[in-house]
VOBA-1610 file (N, C-alpha, C; in pm, whole numbers, padded with zeros to 5 digits, always signed):
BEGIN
Unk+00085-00119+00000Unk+00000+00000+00000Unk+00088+00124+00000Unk+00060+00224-00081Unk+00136+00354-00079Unk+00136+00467+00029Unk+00201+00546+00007Unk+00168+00606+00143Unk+00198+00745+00051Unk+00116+00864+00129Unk+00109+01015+00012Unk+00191+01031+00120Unk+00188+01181+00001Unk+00362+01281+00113Unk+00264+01355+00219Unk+00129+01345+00214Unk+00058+01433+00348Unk+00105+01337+00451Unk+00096+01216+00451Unk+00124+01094+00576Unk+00266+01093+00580Unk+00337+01076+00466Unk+00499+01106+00495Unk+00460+01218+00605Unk+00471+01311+00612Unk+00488+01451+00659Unk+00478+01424+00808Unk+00335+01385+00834Unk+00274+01340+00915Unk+00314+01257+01033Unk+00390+01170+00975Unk+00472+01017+01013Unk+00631+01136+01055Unk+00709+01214+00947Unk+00802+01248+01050Unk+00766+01358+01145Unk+00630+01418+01166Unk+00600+01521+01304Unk+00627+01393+01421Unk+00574+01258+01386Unk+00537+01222+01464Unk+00700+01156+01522Unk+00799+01190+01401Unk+00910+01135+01512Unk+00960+01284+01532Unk+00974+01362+01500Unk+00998+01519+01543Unk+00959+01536+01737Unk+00782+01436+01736Unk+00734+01461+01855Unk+00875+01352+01931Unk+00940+01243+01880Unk+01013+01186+01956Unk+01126+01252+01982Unk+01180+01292+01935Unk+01296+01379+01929Unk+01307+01453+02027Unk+01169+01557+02041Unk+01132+01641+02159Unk+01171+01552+02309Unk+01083+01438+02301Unk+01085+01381+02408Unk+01226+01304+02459Unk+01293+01254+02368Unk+01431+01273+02417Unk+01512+01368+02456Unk+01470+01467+02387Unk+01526+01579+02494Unk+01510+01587+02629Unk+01385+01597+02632Unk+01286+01682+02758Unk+01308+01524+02862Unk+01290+01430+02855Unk+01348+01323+02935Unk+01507+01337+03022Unk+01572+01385+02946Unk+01696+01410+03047Unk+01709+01556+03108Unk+01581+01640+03133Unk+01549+01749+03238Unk+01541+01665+03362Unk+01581+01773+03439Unk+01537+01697+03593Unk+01384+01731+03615Unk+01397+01688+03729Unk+01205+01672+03777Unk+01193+01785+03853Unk+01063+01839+03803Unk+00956+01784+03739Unk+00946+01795+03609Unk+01084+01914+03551Unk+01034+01903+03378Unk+01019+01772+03306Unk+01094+01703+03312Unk+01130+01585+03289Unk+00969+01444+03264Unk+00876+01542+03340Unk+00749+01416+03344Unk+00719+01519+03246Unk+00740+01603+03196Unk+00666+01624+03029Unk+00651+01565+02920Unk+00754+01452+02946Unk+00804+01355+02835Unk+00697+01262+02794Unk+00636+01246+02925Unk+00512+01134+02899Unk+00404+01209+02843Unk+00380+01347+02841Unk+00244+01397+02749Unk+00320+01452+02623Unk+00426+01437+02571Unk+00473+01445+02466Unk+00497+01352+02363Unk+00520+01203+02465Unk+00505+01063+02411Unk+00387+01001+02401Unk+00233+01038+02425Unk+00137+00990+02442Unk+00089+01090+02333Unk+00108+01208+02289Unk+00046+01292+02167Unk+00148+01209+02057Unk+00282+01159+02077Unk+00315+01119+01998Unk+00247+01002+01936Unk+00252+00892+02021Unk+00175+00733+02034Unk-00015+00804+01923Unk-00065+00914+01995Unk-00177+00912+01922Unk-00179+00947+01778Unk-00065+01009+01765Unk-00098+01086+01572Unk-00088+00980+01553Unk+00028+00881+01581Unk+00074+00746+01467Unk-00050+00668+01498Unk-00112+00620+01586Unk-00234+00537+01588Unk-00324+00577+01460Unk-00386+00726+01509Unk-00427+00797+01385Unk-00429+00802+01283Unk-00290+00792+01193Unk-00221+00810+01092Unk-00237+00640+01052Unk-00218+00569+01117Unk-00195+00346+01090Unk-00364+00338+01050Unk-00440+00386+01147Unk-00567+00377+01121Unk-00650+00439+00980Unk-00609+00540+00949Unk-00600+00576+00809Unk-00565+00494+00730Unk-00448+00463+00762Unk-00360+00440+00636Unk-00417+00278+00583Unk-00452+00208+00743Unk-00522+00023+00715Unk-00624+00067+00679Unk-00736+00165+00685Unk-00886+00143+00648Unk-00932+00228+00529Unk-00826+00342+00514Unk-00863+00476+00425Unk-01037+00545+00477Unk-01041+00489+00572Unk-01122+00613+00717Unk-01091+00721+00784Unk-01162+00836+00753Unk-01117+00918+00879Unk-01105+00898+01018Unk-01024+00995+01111Unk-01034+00944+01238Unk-01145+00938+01281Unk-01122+00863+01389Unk-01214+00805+01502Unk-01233+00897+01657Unk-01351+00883+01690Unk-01358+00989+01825Unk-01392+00935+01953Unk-01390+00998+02065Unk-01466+00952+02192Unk-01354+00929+02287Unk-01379+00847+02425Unk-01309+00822+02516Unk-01220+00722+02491Unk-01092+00699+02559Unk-01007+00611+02568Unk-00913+00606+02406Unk-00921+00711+02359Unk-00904+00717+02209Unk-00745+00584+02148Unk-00687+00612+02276Unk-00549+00526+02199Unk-00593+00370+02243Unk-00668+00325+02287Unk-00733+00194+02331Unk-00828+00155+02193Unk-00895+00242+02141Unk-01025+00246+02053Unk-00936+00219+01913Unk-00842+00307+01904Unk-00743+00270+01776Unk-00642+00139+01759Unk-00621+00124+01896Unk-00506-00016+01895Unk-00614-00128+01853Unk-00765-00153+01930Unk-00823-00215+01879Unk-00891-00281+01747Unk-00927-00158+01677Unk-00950-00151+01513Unk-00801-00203+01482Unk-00699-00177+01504Unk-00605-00177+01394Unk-00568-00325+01453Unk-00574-00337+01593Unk-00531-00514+01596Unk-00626-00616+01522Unk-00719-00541+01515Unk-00845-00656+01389Unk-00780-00659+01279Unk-00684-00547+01197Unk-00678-00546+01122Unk-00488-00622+01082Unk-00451-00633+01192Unk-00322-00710+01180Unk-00357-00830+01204Unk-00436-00840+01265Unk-00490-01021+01314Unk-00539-01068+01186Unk-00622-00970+01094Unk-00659-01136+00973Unk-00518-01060+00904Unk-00427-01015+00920Unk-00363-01036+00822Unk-00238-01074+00884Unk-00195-01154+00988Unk-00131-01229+01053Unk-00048-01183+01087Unk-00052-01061+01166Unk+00079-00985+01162Unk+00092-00928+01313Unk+00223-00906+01372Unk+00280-00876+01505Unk+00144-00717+01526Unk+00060-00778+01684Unk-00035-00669+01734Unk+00031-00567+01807Unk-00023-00491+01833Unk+00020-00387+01913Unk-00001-00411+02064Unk+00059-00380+02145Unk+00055-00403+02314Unk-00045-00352+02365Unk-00097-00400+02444Unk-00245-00346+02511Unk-00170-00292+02612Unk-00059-00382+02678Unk+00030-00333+02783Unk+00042-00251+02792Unk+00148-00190+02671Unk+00204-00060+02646Unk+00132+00037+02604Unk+00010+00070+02555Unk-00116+00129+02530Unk-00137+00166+02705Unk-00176+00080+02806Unk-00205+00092+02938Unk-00091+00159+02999Unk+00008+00150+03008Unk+00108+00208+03064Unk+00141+00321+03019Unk+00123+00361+02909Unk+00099+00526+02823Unk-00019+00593+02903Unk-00120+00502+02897Unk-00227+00601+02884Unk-00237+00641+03087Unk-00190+00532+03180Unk-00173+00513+03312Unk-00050+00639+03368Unk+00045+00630+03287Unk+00119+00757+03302Unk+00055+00895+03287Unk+00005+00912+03182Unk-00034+01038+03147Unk-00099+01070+03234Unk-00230+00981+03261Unk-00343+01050+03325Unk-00312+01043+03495Unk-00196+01011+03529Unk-00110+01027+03674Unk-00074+01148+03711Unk+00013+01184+03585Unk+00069+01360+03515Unk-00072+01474+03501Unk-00113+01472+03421Unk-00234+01534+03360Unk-00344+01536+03490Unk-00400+01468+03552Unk-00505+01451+03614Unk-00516+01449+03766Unk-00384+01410+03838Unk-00328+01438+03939Unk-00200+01467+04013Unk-00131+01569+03900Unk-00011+01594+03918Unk+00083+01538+03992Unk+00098+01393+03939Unk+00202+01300+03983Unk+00311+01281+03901Unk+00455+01341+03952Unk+00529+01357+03883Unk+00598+01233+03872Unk+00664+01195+03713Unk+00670+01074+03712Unk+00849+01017+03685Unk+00929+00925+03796Unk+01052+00920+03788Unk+01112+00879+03672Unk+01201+00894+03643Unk+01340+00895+03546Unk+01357+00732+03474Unk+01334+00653+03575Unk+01345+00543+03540Unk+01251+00479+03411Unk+01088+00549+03516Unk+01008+00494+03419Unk+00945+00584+03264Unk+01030+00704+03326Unk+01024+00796+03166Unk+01105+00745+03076Unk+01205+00699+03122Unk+01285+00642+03014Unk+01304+00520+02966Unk+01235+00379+03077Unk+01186+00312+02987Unk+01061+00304+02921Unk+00948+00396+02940Unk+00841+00411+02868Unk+00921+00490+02712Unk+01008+00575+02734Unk+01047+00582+02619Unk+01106+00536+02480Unk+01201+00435+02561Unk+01256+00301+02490Unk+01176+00203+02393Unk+01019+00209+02529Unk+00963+00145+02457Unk+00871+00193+02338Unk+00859+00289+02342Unk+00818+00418+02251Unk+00854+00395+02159Unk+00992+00405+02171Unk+01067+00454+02014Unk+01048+00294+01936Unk+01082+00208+02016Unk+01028+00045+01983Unk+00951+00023+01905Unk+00831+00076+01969Unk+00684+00075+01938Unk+00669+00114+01735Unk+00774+00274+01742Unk+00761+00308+01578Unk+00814+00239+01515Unk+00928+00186+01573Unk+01001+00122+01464Unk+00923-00026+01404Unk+00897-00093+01496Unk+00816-00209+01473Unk+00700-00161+01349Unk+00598-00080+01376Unk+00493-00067+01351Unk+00515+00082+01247Unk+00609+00110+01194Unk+00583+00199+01110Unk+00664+00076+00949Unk+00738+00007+01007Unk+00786-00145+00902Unk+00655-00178+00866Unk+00579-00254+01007Unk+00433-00345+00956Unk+00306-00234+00878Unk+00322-00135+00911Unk+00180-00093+00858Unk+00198+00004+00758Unk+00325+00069+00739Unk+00373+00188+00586Unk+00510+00105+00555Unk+00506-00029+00558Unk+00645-00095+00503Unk+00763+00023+00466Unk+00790+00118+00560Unk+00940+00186+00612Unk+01012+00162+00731Unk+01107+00200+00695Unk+01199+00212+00814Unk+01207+00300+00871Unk+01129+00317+01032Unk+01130+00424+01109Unk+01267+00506+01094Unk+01414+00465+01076Unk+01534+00523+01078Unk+01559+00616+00968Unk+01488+00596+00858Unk+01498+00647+00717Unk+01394+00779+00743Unk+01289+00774+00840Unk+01194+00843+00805Unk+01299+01025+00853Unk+01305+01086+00786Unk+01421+01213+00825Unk+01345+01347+00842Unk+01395+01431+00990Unk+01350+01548+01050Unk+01375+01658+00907Unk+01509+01629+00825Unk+01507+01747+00749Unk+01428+01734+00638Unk+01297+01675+00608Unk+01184+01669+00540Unk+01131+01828+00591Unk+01118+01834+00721Unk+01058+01945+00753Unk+01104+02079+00683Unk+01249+02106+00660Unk+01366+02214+00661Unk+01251+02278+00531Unk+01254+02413+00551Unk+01227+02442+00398Unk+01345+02544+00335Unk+01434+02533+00365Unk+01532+02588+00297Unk+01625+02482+00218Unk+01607+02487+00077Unk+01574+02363-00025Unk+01793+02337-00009Unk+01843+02418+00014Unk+02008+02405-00026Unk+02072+02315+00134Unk+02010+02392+00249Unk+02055+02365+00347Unk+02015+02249+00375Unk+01911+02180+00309Unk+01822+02016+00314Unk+01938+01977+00245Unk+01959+02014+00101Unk+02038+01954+00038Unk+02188+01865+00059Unk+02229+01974+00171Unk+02329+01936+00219Unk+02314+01822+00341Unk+02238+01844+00411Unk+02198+01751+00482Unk+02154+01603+00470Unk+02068+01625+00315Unk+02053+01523+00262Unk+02153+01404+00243Unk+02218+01470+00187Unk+02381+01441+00172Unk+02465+01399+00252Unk+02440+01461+00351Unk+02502+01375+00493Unk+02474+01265+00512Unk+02301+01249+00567Unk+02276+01147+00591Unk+02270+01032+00510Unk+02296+01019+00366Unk+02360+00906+00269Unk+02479+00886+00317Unk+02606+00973+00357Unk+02710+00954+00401Unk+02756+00893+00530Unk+02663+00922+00644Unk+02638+00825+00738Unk+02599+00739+00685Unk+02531+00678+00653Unk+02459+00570+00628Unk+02566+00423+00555Unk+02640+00504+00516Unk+02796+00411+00467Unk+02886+00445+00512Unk+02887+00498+00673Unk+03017+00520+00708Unk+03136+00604+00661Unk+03077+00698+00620Unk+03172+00779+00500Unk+03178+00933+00674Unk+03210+00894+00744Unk+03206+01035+00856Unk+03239+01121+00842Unk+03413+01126+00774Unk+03443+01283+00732Unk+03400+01340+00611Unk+03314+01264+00538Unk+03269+01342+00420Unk+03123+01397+00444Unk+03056+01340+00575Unk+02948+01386+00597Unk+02951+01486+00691Unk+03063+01507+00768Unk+03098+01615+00832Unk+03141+01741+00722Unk+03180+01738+00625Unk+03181+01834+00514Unk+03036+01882+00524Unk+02932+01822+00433Unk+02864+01830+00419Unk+02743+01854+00533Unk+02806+01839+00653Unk+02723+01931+00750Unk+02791+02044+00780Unk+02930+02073+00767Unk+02981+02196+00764Unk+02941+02279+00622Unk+02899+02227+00531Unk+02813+02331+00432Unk+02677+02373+00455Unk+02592+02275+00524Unk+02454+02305+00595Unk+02464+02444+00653Unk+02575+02425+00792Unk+02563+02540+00862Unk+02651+02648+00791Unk+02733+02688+00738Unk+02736+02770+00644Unk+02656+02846+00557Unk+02562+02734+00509Unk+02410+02818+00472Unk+02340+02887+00592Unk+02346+02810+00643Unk+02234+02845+00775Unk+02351+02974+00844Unk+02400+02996+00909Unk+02444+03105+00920Unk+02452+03246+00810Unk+02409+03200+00661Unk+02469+03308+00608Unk+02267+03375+00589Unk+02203+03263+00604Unk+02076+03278+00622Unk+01994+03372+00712Unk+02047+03368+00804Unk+02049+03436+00961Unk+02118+03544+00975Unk+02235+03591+00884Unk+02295+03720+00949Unk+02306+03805+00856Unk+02193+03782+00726Unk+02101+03920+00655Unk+02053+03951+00703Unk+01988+04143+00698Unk+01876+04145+00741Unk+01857+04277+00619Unk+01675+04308+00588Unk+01621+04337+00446Unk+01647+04491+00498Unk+01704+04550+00412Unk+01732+04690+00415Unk+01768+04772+00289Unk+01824+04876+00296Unk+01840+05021+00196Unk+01955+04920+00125Unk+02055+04882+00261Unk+02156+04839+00201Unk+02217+04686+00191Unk+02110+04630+00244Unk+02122+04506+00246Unk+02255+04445+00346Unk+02253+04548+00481Unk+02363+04513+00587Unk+02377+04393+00641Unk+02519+04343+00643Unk+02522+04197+00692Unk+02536+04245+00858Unk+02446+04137+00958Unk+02413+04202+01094Unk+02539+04153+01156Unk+02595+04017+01083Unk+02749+03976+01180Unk+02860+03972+01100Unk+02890+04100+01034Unk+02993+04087+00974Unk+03105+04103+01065Unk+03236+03991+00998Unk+03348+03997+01057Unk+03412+04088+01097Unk+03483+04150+01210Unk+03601+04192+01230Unk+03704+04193+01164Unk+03809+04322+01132Unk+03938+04313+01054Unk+04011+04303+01191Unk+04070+04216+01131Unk+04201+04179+01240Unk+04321+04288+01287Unk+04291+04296+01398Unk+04394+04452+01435Unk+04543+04450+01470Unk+04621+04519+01404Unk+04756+04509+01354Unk+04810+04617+01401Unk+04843+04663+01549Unk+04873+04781+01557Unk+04986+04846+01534Unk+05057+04744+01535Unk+05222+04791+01471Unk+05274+04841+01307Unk+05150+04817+01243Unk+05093+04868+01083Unk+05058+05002+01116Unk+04964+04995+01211Unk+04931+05164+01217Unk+05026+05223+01252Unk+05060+05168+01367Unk+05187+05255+01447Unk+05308+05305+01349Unk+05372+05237+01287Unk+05473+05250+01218Unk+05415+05322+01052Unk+05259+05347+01021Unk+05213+05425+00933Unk+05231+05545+00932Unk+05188+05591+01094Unk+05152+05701+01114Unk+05278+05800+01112Unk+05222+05945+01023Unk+05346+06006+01014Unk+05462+06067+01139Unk+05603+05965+01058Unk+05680+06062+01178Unk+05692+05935+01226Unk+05625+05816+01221Unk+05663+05716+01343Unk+05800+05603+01312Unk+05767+05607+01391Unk+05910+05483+01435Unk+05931+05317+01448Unk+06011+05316+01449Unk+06033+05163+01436Unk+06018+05160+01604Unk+05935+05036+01656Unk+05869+05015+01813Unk+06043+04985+01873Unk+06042+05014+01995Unk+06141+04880+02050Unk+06080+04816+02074Unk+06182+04723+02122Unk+06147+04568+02130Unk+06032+04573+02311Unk+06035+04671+02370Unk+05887+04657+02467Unk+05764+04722+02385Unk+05790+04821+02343Unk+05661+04859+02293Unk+05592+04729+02197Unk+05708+04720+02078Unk+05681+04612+02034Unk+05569+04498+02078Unk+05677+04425+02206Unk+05556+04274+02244Unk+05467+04330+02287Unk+05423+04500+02395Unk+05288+04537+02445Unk+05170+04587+02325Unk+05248+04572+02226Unk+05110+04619+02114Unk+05107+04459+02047Unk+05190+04373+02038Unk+05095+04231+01996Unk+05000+04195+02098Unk+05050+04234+02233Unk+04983+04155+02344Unk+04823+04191+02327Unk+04834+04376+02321Unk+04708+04445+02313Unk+04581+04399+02187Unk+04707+04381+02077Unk+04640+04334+01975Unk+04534+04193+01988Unk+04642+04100+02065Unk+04559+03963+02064Unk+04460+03965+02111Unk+04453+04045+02251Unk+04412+03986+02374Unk+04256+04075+02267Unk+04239+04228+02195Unk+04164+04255+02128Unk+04061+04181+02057Unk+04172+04081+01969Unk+04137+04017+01877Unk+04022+03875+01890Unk+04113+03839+02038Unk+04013+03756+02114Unk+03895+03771+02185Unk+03840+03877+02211Unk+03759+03926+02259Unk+03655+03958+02195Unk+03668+04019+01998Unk+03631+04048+01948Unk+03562+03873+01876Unk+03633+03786+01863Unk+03649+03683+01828Unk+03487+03620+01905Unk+03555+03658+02000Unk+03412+03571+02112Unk+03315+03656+02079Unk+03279+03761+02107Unk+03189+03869+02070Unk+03074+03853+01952Unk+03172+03799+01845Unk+03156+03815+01737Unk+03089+03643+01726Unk+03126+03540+01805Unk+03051+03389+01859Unk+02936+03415+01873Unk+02917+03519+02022Unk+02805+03514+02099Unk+02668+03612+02040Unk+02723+03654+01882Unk+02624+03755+01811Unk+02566+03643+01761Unk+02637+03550+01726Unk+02570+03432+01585Unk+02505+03317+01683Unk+02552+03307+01822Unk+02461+03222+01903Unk+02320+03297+01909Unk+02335+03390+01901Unk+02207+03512+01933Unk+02128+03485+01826Unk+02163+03524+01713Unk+02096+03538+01599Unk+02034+03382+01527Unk+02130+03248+01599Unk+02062+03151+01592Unk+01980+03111+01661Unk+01951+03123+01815Unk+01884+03119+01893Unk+01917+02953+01953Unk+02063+02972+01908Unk+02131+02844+01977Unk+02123+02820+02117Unk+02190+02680+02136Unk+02250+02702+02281Unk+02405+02721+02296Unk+02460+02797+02374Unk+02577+02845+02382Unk+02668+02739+02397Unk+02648+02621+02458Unk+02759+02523+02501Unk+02757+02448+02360Unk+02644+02380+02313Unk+02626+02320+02222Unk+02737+02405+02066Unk+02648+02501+02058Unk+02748+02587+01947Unk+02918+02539+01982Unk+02917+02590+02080Unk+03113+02559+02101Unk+03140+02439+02143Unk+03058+02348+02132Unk+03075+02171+02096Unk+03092+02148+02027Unk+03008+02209+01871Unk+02964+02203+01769Unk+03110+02256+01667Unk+03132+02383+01731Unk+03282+02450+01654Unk+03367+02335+01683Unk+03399+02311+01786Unk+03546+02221+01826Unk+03533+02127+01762Unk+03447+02041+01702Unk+03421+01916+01621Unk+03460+01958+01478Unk+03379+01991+01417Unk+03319+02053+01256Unk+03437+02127+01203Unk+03486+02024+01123Unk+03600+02094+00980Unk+03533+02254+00960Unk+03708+02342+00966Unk+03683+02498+00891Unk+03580+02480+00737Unk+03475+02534+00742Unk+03397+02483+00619Unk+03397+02691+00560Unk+03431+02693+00476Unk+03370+02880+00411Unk+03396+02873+00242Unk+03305+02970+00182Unk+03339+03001+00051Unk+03414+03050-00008Unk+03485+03080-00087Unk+03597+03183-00153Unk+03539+03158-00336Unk+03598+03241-00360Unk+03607+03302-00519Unk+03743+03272-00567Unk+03706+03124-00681Unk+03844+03081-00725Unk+03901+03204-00863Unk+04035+03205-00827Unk+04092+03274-00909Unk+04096+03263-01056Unk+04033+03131-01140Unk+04011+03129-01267Unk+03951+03161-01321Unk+03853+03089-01225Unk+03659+03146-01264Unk+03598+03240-01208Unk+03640+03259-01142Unk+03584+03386-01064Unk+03439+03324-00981Unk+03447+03191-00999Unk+03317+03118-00943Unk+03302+03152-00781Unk+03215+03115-00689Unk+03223+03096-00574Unk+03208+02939-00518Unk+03286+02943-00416Unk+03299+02779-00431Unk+03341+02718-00309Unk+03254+02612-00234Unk+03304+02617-00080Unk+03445+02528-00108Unk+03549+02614+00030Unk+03689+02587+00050Unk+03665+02499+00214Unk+03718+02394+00149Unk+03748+02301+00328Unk+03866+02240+00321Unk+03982+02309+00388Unk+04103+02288+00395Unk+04143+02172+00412Unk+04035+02069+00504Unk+04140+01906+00500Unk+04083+01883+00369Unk+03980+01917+00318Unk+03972+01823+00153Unk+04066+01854+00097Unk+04112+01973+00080Unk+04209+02006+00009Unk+04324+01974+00022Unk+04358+01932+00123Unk+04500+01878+00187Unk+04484+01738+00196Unk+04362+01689+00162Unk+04358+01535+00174Unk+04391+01500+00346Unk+04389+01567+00463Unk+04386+01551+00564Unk+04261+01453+00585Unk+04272+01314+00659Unk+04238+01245+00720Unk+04237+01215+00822Unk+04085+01235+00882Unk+04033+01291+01034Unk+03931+01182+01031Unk+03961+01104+01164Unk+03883+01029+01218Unk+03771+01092+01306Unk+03608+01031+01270Unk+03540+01143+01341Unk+03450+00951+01408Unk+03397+00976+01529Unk+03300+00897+01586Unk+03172+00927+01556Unk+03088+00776+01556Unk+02970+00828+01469Unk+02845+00955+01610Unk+02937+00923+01712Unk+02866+01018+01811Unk+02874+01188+01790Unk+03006+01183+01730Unk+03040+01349+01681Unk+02934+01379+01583Unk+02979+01277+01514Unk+02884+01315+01357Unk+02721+01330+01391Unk+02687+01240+01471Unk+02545+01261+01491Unk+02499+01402+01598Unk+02606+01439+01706Unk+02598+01527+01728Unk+02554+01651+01663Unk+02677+01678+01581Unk+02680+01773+01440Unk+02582+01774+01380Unk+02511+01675+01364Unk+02360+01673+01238Unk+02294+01708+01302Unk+02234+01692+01416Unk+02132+01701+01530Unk+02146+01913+01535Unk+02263+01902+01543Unk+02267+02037+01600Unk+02226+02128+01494Unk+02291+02125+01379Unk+02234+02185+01247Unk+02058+02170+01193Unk+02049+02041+01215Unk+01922+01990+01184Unk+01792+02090+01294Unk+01863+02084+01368Unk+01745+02170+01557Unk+01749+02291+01506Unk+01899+02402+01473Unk+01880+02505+01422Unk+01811+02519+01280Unk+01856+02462+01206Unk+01771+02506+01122Unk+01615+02500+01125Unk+01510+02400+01192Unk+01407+02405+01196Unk+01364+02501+01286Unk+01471+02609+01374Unk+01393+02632+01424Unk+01413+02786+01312Unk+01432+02770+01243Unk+01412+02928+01151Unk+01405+02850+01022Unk+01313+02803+00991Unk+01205+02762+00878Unk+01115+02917+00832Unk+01133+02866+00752Unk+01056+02996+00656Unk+00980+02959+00549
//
């Protein structure tokens, strides 16, 4: 049976909603019991969405709604001989929530996170049996609507997918390259870039410009590199904490994110006059071992920013 791109869509909110909830699971308590009304809206679209998709019916209404759907749809895996859905785990969703929701019982760590486990379980099983995919394939940057910065991403995740790490780390260092250059326009007379770089300050250029001047000694000398650096660094960070701003990042994450991720930027080759992204280990053929934890890091982080400035 086929599945339209409205249910594609549909199917990745509904792991988007997982995503959330892995987050929000490793808050401490009480944020942390949010996870279970984030995993139980999750559990219902996909019921929703399976129930569609086995009957070509609209949804269904009334009380006990994720009980009412597991049922229809276990009729409908039963004549066709196929692994049911848990009544268990249906009860233990719906027993959490209404603990949370109904008598503000905040709910421990343990069992948020194996209700989650079993969560994510739950899609993978049952998004194979009932839209024959692979929950793993189903991808957050479907959402992205910035068609170049998908592109690149796209791209990545083929490159994971064969173990190719430093070439998909390229290719998430071109993501955010877009995505930053996306973010630090803004629409004007003159079309001002809001984080443009700093020129690097050279004061011993000026100094020795200025008319009449002199060659430094050797103290003045090291106190105007010192002044210079210590400038330069400051400006450096400054110039970080504008583009954390303007992404609406998180600050630690961003400088997780730098310390990992190959120098990725554009330049204008001298033949063509083309523009053309420059990444110094490609070019040097430098070979950098990356873990697939970095790499997934890196995607995650690009992937979060960019959705959250969709346009």
């Amino acid at each position: 049976m086929n599945i339209t791109s409205d249910k594609i869509e549909r199917l990745v909110f509904v792991k988007y909603l997982l995503k959330q909830a892995e987050k929000s699971k490793e808050l401490e308590r009480p944020l942390s019991s949010t996870t279970i009304l984030t995993l139980h809206d999750a559990v219902e679209c996909f019921l929703q969405l399976s129930y569609e998709q086995l009957t070509s019916k609209a949804k269904l209404t009334g009380q006990n709604i994720l009980d009412t759907y597991t049922e229809k749809i276990n009729e409908i895996l039963t004549t066709n001989g196929e692994q049911l859905i848990s009544k268990a785990f249906i009860k233990r969703i719906n027993e959490l929530r209404n603990q949370l929701k109904h008598a503000t019982i905040f709910i421990d760590k343990r069992n948020i996170q194996n209700l989650f486990t079993e969560t994510e379980l739950f899609f993978t099983d049952f998004t194979q049996t009932i839209f024959k995919l692979n929950f793993t394939e189903v991808s957050l940057i479907d959402l992205i609507s910035n068609d170049i910065i998908k592109g690149h991403l796209v791209n990545a995740e083929k490159e994971i997918s064969t173990t190719n790490f430093q070439l998909a780390m390229f290719s998430i260092g071109k993501a955010f390259y877009e995505l930053e250059e996306s973010q630090m326009k803004v629409e004007g007379k003159y079309g001002e870039n809001i984080l443009s770089k700093h020129h690097i300050i050279h004061y011993l250029i000026k100094y020795e410009a200025r008319f009449g001047g002199q060659e430094p000694d050797k103290v003045l000398r090291e106190n105007l590199e010192e002044i210079a650096e210590d400038i330069n660094r400051l400006q450096d960070e400054i110039f970080d904490i504008k583009k954390v701003i303007s992404l609406s990042a998180d600050l630690k994450k961003y400088m997780s994110f730098r310390n990992i991720i190959p120098y990725v930027t554009k330049i204008v080759t001298g033949e063509t006059q083309q523009v053309v992204f420059w990444i110094p280990d490609e070019e040097r053929k430098n070979k950098v071992e990356y873990t697939f934890e970095q790499v997934k890091f890196c995607f995650d982080f690009v992937a979060d920013t960019a959705l959250l400035h969709n346009q």
